[in-house]
Backbone as ProteinMPNN parsed JSONL, in Angstrom:
{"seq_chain_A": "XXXXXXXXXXXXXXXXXXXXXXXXXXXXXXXXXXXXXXXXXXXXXXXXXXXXXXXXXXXXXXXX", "coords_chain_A": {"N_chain_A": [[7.459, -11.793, -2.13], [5.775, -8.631, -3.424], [2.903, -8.383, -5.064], [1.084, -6.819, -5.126], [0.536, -3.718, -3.878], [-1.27, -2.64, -1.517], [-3.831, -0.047, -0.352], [-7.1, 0.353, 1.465], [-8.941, 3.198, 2.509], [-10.769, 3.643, 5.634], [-12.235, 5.765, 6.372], [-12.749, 7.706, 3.541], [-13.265, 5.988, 2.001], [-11.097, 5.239, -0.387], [-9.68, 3.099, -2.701], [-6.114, 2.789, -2.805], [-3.046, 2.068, -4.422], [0.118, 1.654, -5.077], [2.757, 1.65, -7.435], [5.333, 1.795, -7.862], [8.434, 1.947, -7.489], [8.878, 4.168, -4.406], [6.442, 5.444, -5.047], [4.759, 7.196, -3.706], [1.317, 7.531, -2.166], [-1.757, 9.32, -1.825], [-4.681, 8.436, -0.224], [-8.208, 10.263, -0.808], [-8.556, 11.908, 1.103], [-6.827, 12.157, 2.39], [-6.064, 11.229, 4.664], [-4.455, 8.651, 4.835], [-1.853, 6.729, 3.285], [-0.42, 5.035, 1.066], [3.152, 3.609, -0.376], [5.922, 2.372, -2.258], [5.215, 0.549, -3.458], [6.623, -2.638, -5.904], [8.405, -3.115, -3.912], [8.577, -2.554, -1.389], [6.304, -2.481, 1.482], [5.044, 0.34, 2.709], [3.082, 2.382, 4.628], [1.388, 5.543, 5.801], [-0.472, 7.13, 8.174], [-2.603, 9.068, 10.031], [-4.1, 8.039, 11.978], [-4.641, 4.846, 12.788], [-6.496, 3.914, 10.674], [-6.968, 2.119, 8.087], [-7.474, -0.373, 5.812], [-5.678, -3.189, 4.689], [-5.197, -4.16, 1.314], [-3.297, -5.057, 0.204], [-1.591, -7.825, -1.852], [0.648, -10.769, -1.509], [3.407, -12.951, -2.188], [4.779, -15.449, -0.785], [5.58, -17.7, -1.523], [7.382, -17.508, -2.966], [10.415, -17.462, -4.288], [12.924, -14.77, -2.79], [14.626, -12.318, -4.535], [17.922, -12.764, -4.411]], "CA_chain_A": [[7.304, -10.986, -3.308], [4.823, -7.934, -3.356], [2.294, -8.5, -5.938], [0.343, -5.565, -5.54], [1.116, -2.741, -2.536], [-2.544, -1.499, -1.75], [-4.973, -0.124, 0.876], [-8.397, 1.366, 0.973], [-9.143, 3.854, 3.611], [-11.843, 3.777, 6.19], [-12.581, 7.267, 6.017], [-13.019, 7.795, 2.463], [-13.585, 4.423, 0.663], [-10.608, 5.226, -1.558], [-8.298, 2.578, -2.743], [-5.168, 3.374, -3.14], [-2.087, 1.459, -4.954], [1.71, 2.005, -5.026], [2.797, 1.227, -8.547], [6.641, 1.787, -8.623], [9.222, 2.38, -5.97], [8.817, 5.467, -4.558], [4.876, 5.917, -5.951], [3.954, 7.616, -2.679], [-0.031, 7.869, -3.283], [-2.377, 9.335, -0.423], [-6.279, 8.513, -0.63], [-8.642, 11.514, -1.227], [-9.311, 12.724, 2.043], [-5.502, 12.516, 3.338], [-5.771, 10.438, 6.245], [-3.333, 7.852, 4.468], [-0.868, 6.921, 1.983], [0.786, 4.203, 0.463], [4.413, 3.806, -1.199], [6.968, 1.646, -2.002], [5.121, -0.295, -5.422], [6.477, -3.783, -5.345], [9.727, -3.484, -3.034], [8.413, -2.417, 0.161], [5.245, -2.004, 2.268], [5.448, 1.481, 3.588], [1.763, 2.892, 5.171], [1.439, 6.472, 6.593], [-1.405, 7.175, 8.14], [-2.659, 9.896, 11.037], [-4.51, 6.783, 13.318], [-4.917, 3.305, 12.096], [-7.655, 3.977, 9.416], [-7.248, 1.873, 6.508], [-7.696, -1.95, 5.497], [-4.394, -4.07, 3.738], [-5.779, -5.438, 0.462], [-2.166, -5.852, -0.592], [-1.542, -9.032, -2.652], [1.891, -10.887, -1.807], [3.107, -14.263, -2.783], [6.021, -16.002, 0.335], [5.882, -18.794, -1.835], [8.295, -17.506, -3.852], [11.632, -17.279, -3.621], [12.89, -13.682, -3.138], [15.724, -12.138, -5.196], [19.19, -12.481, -3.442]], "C_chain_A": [[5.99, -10.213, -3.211], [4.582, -7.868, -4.448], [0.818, -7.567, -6.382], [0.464, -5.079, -3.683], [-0.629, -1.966, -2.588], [-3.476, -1.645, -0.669], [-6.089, 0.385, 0.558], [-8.964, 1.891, 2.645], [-10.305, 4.161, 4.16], [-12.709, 4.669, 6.463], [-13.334, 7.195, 4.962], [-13.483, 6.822, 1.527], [-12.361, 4.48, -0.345], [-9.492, 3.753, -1.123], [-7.563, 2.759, -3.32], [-3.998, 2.61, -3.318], [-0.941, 2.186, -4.933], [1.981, 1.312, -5.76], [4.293, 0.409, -8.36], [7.771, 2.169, -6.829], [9.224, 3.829, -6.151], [7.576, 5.879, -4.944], [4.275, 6.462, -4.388], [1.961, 8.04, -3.18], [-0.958, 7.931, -1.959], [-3.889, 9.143, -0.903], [-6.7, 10.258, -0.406], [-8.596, 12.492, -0.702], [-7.53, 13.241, 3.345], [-5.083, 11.677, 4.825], [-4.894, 9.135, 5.867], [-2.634, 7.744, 3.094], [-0.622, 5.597, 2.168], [2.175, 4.318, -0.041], [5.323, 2.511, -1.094], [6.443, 0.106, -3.388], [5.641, -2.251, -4.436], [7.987, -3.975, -4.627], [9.78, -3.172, -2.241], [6.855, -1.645, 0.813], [5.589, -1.207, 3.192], [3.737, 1.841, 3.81], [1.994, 3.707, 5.861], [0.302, 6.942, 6.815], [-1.169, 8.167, 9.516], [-2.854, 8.938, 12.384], [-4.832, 5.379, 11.916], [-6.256, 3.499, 11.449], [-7.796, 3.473, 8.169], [-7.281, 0.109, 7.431], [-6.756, -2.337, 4.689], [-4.852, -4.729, 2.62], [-4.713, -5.078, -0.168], [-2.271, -6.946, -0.915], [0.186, -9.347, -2.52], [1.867, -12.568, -2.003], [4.563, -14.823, -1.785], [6.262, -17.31, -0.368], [7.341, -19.004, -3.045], [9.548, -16.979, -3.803], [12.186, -15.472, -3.623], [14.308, -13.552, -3.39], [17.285, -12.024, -4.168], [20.215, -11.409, -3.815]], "O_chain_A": [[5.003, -10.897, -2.939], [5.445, -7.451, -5.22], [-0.006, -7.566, -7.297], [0.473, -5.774, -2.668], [-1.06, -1.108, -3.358], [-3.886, -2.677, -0.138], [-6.229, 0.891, -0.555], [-9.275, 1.192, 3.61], [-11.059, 4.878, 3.502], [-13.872, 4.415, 6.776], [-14.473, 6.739, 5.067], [-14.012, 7.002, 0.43], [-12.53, 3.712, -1.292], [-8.883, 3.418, -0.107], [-7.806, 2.973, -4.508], [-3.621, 2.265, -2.198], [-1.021, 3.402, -4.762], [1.754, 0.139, -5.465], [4.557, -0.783, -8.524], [7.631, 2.487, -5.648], [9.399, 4.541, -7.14], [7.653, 7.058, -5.289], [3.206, 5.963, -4.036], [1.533, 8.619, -4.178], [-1.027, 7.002, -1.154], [-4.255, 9.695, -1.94], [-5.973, 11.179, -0.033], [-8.577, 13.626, -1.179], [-7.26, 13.978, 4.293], [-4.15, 11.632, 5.627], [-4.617, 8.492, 6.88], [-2.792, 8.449, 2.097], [-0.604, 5.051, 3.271], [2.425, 5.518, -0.159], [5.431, 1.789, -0.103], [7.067, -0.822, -3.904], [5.367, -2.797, -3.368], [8.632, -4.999, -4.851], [10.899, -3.213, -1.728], [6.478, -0.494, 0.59], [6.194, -1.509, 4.221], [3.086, 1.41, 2.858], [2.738, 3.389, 6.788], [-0.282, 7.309, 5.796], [-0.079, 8.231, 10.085], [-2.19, 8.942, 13.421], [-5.1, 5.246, 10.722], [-7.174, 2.999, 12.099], [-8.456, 3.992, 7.269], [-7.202, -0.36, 8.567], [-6.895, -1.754, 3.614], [-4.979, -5.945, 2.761], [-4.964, -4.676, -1.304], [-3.193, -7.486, -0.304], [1.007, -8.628, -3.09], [0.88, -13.303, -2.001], [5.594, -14.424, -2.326], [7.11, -18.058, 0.119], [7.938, -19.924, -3.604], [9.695, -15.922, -3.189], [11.761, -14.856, -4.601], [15.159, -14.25, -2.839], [17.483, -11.155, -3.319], [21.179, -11.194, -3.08]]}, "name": "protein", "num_of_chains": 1, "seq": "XXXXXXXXXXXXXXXXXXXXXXXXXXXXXXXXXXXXXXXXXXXXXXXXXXXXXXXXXXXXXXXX"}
């Protein structure tokens, strides 16, 4: 279960959340994005430039 979808980019310092499915959301400077809220970890980025401070929880059972 994704309990918060969110990075913060090494570039810019921004962090950046994905609310809702579909919340595509790029930090300031453009060198990444988030999307996908709490039903899928999507990350688009130019080169590997960000940090994962998503929040998920495996302890819990996920919806069938």
């Amino acid at each position: 279960m994704i309990i918060r979808n969110a990075i913060r980019c090494n570039i810019c310092g921004d962090e950046i959340e994905s609310k809702h499915r579909h919340d595509y959301v790029e930090c300031k400077c453009g060198a990444c994005a988030v999307d996908g809220g709490h039903d899928y970890l999507r990350r688009c980025f130019k080169e590997e430039c960000y940090t994962d401070i998503s929040v998920t929880d495996h302890s819990r059972k996920e919806k069938e």
